[in-house]
C-alpha positions in Angstrom: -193.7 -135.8 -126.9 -193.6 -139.0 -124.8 -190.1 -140.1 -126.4 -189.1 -136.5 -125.6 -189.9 -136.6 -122.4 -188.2 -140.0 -121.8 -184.7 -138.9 -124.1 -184.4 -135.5 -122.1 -185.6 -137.3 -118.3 -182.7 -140.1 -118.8 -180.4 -137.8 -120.0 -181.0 -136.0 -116.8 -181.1 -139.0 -114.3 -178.0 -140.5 -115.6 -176.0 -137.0 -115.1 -177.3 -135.7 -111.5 -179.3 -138.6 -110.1 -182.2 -140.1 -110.1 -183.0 -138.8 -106.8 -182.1 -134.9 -107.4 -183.8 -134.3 -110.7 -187.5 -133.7 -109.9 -190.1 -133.4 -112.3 -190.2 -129.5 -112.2 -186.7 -129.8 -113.6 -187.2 -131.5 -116.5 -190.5 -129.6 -117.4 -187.6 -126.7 -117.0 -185.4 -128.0 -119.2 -187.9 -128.9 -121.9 -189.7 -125.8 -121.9 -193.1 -127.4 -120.8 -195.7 -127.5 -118.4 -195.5 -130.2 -115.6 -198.9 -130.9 -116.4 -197.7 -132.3 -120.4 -195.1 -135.1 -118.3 -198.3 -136.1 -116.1 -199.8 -136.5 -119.3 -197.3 -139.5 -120.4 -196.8 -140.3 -116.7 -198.7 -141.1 -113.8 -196.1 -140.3 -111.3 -191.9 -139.5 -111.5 -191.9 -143.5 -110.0 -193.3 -144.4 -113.7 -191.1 -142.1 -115.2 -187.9 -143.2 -113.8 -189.5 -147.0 -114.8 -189.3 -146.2 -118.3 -186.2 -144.5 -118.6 -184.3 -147.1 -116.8 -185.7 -149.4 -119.3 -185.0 -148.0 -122.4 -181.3 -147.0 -121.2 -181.2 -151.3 -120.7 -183.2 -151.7 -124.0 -180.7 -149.5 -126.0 -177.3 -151.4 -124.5 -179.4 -154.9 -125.4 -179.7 -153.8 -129.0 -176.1 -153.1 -129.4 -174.9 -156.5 -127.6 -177.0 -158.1 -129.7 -176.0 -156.6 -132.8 -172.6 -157.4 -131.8 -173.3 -161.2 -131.2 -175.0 -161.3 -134.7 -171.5 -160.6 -136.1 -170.6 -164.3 -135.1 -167.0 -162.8 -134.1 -164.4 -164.9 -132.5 -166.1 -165.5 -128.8 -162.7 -163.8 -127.2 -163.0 -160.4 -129.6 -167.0 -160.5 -129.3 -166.7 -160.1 -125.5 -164.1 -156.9 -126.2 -166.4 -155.7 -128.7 -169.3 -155.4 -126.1 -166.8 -154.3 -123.3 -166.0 -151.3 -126.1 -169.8 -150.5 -126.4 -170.5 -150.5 -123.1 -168.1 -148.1 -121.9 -169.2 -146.1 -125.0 -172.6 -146.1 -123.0 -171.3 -145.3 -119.5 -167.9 -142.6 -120.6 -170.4 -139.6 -119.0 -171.2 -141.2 -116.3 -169.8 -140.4 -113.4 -172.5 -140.1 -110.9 -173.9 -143.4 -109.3 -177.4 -143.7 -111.0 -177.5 -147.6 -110.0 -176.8 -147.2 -106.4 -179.8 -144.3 -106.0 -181.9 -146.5 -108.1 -181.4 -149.5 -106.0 -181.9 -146.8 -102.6 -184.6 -144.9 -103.8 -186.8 -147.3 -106.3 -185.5 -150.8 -105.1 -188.8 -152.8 -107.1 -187.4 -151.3 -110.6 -184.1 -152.2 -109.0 -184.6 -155.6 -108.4 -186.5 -155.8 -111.3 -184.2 -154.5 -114.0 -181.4 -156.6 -112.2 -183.6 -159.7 -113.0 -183.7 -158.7 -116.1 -180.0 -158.2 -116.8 -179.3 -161.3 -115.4 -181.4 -163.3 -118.3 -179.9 -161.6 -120.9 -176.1 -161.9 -119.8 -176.9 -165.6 -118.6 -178.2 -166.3 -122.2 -175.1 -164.2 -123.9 -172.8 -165.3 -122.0 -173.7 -169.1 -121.9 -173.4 -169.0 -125.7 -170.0 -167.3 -125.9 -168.8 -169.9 -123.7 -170.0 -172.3 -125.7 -168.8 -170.9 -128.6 -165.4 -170.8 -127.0 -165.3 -174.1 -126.5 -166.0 -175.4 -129.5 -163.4 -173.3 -131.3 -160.6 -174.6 -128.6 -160.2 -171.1 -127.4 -162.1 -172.3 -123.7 -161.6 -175.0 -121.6 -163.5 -178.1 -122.5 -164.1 -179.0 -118.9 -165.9 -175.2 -118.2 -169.9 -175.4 -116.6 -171.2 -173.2 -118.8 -174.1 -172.1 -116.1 -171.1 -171.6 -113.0 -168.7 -169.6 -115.2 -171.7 -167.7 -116.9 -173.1 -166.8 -113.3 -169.8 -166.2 -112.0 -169.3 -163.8 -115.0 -172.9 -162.0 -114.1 -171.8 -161.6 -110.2 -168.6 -159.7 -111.3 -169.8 -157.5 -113.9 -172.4 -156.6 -110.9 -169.8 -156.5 -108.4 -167.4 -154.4 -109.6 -170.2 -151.4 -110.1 -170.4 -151.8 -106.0 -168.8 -148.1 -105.0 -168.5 -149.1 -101.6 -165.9 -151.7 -102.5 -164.7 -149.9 -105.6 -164.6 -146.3 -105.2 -165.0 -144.5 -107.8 -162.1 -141.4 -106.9 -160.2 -145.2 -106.6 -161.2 -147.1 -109.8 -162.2 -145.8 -113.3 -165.0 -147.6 -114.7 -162.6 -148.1 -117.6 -160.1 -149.3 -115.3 -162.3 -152.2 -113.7 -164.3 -153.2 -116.8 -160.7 -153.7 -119.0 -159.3 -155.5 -115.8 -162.0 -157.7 -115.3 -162.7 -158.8 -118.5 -159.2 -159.8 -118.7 -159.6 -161.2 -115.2 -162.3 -163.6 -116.6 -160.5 -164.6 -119.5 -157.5 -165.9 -118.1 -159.3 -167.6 -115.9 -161.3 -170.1 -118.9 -159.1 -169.7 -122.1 -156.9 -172.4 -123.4 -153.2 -172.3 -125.2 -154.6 -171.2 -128.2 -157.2 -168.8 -126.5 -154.6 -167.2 -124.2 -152.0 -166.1 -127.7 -155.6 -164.6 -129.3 -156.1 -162.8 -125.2 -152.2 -161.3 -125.4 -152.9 -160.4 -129.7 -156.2 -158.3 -128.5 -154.7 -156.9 -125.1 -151.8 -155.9 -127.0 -153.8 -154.6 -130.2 -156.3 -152.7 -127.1 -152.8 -150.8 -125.5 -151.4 -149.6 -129.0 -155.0 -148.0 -129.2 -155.1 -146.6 -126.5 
């Protein structure tokens, strides 16, 4: 019942808010007593804890997964750009700026968390790059990888990129691009214009 609770709660967060749905709702949707989610959960703060987590748990699965493929470092970072807008195609409400308002500790905390992981992925696709010529040898692995993390971050700001404005499809393809120009090599930029081109016929 727990998993239930947690599967039907994000599904609900992620659609209408984190700050609208109340606890009476889900119990509503799932056909329960409020009483059964007080069961699993102390409080809707230790609800929203867990969902947040397992929606991060879920998307850190699938990168890794991806990074386990030992791809070419340039297609491995379109592959996760694919599977990540996979993740977020329903969402069009702003779940990340009401968690940060409304639960800023699981905020801060999940953003800590986000940051290890893409520091660690991203650090090793650099260094990847590198090593096949496709990067710049002179690159700082740690600058470009933080630079990399304070994008991705940035660009979900709605106050500098509206959403009616930018698609989130729109401003994950064009910065990803956006970061590879600025560190491939030559021979990096012809594999860049192969996938950007292969990307638009798909499209």
């Amino acid at each position: 019942m727990k998993e239930k609770i947690i599967q039907k709660a994000t599904e609900l967060f992620l659609k209408l808010g984190f700050k609208s749905v109340t606890m009476d709702d889900i119990a509503n949707e799932m056909a329960i007593s409020k009483k059964t989610i007080y069961t699993h959960f102390k409080n809707k703060t230790a609800l929203v804890k867990e969902c947040t987590f397992c929606v991060m748990n879920s998307i850190t699965s699938g990168i890794d997964q991806i990074c386990a493929l030992d791809q070419d470092p340039i297609e491995e970072l379109f592959e996760i750009k694919k599977f990540i807008l996979r993740k977020l195609e329903d969402d069009q409400s702003s779940p990340q700026y009401q968690l940060q308002k409304y639960y800023p500790e699981i905020s801060k905390k999940l953003h800590q968390n986000q940051f290890e992981k893409m520091m660690e992925c991203t650090q090793k696709n650099i260094t990847k790059g590198i090593n096949q010529g496709l990067y710049r040898s002179n690159l700082d692995t740690d600058f470009i990888a933080r630079l990399y993390f304070l994008g991705i971050t940035g660009i979900k700001d709605q106050y500098l990129f509206p959403i009616e404005k930018f698609s989130t499809k729109f401003l994950t393809e064009e910065y990803l691009e956006y970061h590879l120009r600025g560190i491939v090599t030559e021979e990096g930029l012809l594999t860049l214009k192969k996938f950007i081109k292969e990307h638009q016929t798909n499209d």
